[in-house]
Each structure stands twice: as C-alpha cells, then as structure tokens.
C-alpha positions as CSV (number, residue, x, y, z in Angstrom):
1,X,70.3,23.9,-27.3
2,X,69.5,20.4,-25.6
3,X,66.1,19.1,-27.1
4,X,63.6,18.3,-24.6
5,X,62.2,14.4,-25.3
6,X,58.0,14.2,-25.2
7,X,58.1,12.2,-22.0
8,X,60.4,14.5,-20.4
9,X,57.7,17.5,-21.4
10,X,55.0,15.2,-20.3
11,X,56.6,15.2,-17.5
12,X,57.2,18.5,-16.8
13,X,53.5,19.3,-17.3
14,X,52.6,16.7,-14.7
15,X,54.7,18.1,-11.6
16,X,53.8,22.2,-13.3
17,X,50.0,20.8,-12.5
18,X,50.9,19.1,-9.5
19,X,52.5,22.5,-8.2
20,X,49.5,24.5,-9.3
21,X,47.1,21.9,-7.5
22,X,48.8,22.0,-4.0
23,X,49.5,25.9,-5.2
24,X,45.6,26.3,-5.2
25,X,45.2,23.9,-2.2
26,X,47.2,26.2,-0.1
27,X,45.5,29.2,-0.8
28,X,41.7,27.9,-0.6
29,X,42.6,25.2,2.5
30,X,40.3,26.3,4.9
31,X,37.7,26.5,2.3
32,X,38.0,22.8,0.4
33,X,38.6,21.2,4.9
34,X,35.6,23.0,5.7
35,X,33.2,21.5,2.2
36,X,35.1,18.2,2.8
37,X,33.9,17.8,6.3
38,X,30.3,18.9,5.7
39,X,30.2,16.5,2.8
40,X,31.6,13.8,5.5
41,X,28.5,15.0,7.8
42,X,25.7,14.8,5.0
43,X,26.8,11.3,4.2
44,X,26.8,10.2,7.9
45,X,23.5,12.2,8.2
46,X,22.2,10.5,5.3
47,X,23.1,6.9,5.9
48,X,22.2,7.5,9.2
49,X,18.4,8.6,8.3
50,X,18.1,5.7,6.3
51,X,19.4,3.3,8.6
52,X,16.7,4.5,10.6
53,X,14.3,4.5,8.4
54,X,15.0,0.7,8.0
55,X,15.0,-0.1,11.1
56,X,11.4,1.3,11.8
57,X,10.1,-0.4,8.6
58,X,11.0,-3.7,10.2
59,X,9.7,-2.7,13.3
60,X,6.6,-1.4,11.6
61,X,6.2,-4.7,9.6
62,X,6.8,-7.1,12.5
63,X,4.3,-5.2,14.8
64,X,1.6,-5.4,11.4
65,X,2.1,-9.3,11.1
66,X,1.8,-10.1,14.8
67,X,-1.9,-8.2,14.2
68,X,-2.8,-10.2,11.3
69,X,-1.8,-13.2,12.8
70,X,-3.8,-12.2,15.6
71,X,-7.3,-11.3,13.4
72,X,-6.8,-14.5,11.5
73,X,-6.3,-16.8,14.5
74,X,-9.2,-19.5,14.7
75,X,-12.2,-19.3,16.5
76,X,-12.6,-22.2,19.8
77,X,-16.3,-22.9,18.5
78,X,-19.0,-21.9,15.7
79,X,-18.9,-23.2,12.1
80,X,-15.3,-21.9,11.6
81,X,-13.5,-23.1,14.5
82,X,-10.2,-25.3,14.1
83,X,-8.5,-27.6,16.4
84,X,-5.8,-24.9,17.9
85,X,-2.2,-25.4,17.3
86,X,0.4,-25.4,19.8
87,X,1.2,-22.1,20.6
88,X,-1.4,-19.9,18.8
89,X,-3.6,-18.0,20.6
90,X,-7.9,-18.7,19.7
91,X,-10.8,-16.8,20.6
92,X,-14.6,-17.5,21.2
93,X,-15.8,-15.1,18.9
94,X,-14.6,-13.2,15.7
95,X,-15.7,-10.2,17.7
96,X,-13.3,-10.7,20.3
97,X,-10.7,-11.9,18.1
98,X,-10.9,-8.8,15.9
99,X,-11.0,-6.5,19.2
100,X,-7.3,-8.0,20.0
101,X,-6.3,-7.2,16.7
102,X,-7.6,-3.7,16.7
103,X,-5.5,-2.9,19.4
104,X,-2.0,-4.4,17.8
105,X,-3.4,-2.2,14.7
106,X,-3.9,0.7,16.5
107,X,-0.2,0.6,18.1
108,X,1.3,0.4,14.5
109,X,-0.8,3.2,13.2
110,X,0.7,5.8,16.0
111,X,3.6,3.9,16.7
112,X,4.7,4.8,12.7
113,X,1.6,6.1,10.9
114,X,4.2,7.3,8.2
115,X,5.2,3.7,7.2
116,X,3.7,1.0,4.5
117,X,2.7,-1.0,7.2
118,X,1.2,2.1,9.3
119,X,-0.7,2.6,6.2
120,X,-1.7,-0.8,5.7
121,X,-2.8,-0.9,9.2
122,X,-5.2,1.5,9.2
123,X,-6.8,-0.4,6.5
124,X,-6.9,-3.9,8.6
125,X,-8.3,-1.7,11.4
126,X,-11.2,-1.0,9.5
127,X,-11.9,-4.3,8.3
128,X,-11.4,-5.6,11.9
129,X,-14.2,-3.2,13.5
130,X,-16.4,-4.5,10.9
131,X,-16.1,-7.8,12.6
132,X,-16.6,-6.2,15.8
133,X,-19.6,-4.5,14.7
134,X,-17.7,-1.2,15.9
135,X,-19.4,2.1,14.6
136,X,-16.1,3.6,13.9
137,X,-15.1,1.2,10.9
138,X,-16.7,3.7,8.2
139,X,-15.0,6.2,9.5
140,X,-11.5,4.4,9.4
141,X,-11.8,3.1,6.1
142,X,-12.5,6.2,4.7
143,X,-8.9,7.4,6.0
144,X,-7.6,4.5,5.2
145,X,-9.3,5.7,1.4
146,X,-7.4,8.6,1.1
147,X,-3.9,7.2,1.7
148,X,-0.8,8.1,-0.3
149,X,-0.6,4.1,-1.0
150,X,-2.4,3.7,-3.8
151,X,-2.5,0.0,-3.1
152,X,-4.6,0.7,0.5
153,X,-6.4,3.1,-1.2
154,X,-7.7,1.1,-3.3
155,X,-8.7,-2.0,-1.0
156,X,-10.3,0.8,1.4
157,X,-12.2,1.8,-1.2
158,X,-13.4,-1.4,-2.3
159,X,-14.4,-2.5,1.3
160,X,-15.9,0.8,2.1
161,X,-18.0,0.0,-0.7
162,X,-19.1,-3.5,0.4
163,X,-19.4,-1.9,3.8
164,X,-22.0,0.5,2.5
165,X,-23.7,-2.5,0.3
166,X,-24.0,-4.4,3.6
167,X,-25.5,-0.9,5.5
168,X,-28.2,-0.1,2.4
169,X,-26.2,3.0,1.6
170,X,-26.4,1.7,-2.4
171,X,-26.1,5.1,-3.8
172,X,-22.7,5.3,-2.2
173,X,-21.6,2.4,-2.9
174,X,-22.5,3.0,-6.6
175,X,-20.2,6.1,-6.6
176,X,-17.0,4.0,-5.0
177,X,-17.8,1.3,-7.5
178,X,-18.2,3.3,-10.4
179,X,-14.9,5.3,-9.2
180,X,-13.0,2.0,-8.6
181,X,-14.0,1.0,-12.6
182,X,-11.4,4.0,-13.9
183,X,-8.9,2.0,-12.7
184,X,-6.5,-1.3,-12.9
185,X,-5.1,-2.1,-10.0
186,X,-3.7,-5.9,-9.0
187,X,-5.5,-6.3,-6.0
188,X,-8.7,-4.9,-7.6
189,X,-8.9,-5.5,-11.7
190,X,-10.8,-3.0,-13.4
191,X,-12.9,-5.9,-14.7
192,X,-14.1,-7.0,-11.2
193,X,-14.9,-3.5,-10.2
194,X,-16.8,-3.4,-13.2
195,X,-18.7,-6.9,-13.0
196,X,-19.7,-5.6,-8.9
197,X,-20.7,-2.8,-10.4
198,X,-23.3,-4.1,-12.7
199,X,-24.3,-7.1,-9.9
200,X,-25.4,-3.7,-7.2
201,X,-27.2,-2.0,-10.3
202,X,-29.1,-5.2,-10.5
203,X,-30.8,-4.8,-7.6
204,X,-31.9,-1.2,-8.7
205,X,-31.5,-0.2,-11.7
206,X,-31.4,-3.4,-14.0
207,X,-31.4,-0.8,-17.2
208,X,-28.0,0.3,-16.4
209,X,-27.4,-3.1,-15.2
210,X,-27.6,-4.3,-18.7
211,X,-24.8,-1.7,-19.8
212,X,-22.4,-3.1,-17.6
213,X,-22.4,-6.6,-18.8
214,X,-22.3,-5.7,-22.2
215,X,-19.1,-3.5,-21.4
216,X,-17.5,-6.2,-19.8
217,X,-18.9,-8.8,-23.1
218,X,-17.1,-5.7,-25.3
219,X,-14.1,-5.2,-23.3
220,X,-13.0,-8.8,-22.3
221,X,-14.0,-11.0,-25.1
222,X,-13.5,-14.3,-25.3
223,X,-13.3,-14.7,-21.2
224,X,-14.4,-16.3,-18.5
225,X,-15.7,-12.6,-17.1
226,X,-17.3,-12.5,-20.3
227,X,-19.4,-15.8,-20.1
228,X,-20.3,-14.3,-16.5
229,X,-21.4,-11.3,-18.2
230,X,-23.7,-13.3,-20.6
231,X,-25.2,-15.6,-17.8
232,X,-26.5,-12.3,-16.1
233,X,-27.9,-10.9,-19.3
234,X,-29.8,-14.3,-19.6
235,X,-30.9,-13.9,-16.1
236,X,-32.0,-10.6,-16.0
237,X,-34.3,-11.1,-19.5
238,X,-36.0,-13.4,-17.8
C-alpha cells in the first residue's frame, strides 16, 4: 500500500474541512445571508447614529461659542468699556448684552439640551440673567445644579451659592458651600470651597469660622492657602 506523505494528509484535511464548510454553508444559507445582512445594517445604523451625533455636537458647540462671544462682548461706555473692534458687535449695558446672549443660550438649550454644550448652556444662562437682574436666574442655575455633567454641576453650584450670598440667603449658601467642600473638582478645588466657606462663616458665625482656617492650615501645609488661612485667624482675634 502507497504511504501517504504528511503534506499530502495535510492536505487532504484542508479541502475535507473546506467541503464541510461550504457542506454547512449550503444547508444554513438563508440563515448565515440573513445574520450577515443585519450585521451589515447595525453597523450602518451605528456609524450612522454617531455621525449624527457628531455632527450635532459641533453644531451644539458652535451655536454655545457664538453666545459667549456674545455675553463677553465689551460694553460702548461705563468703567468697562473698550474701544470696539472691527466686526464685533458692543452694547450699552451688561444688561442688554447679557439679554442677547440669553437668547443664543436659550436656542442651544432646546435646540440640543442632550449635548455638553446644551448642558453647559444652561449654566451660562443663569449667569447671564444675573447680569440682567432676571428673577428666573435661581431657578436656572439650580437645573443647571442637577446636571449629569458633573463639571456644570459643579460651577452651578458654586454660583448658585454666590448668588444666594449676594440675595442674604446665607444659610443656603452655607449648605452649597459646605456640600461643594466634599469635593475636588478642577474648576472648583476642594481647598477654595473650603476657604469660601470659612470667609461666609465669618460674617456669622466666626466660631466655626475659626475651624475652617485651621482645616485648611491642617490640610494644606506649607501653602499659600495656608498663610491665607493664618492671616484670617489673625484677623478674626483681633
């Protein structure tokens, strides 16, 4: 009997598994068309959703810096007015100029209130009704509070708390403050929190006050917040 060589056997098990391949191809055809083409359509569907998820991110980010250009445009007169430049838009007053603002704020918030930027937005809006001296600012920073974005959460927080300072509503702002202190976040240090914190207790309850700044002495040694802290213990002993 003729001795079959390794390669030949190799061979032979290739094309036996190629047989049984397009064997089990024939048989389950319909089947493996069908899962190919709905795996062709989730992939469309897919690349598709985030192509258009893109594409209103960028819309949703050019529409949010056209506002803040807008509420940082200067002023034509007062003590912060600046000689105009060609092309960008001034106003007479902050009011005014925040009331433009509000509006490009407003169309990103229900244009895509599902975006960064809508988020974001909603937290410029309440900012810019400050400026305007619009009653509905403590109401939209306090949505802007309870975003997902823990960044504009944060920074809603904080001005809701300077907007209460500002209003006499100290007992809230206490709460935000003290709230704001169990946290670390780069556009509000736990340290700075802390440090506002003590300078409202100051006004109120110099006792407690006195905690804070030695929290901040015991917690950030050797720095600069720490020779701040100092400074207002010598201030408030005397």
């Amino acid at each position: 009997m003729a001795q079959i060589s390794r390669k030949e056997l190799k061979s032979d098990e290739f094309v036996s598994g190629m047989d049984a391949a397009y064997e089990f191809f024939l048989q389950h055809r319909q089947r493996i068309i069908t899962v190919a083409i709905a795996v062709v359509v989730i992939a469309g569907a897919v690349y598709s959703y985030i192509a258009w998820q893109n594409s209103r991110n960028r819309a949703a980010s050019a529409l949010l810096t056209a506002a803040l250009n807008t509420l940082h445009a200067p002023l034509q007169t007062g003590p912060n007015a600046t000689p105009p430049a060609p092309g960008v838009p001034t106003f007479a007053n902050a009011a005014d100029r925040a009331s433009a603002a509000g509006q490009q704020l407003q169309a990103v918030i229900q244009g895509y209130p599902s975006t960064g930027a809508g988020q974001m937005a909603r937290l410029y809006l309440g900012l810019a009704q400050q400026d305007e001296n619009n009653p509905q600012a403590a109401a939209t920073l306090q949505a802007a509070a309870t975003s997902g974005d823990k960044v504009v959460a944060t920074a809603a927080q904080h001005a809701l708390a300077n907007y209460d300072i500002q209003h006499g509503n100290l007992a809230a702002a206490h709460a935000l403050l003290l709230k704001l202190t169990q946290q670390n976040s780069p556009t509000l240090p736990r340290a700075v929190a802390l440090m506002e914190l003590a300078d409202l207790d100051r006004t109120y309850n110099p006792k407690e006050a006195v905690q804070y700044y030695q929290q901040l002495q015991q917690d950030y040694p050797s720095t600069q917040t720490a020779q701040e802290a100092q400074q207002q213990l010598a201030a408030l002993k005397h």
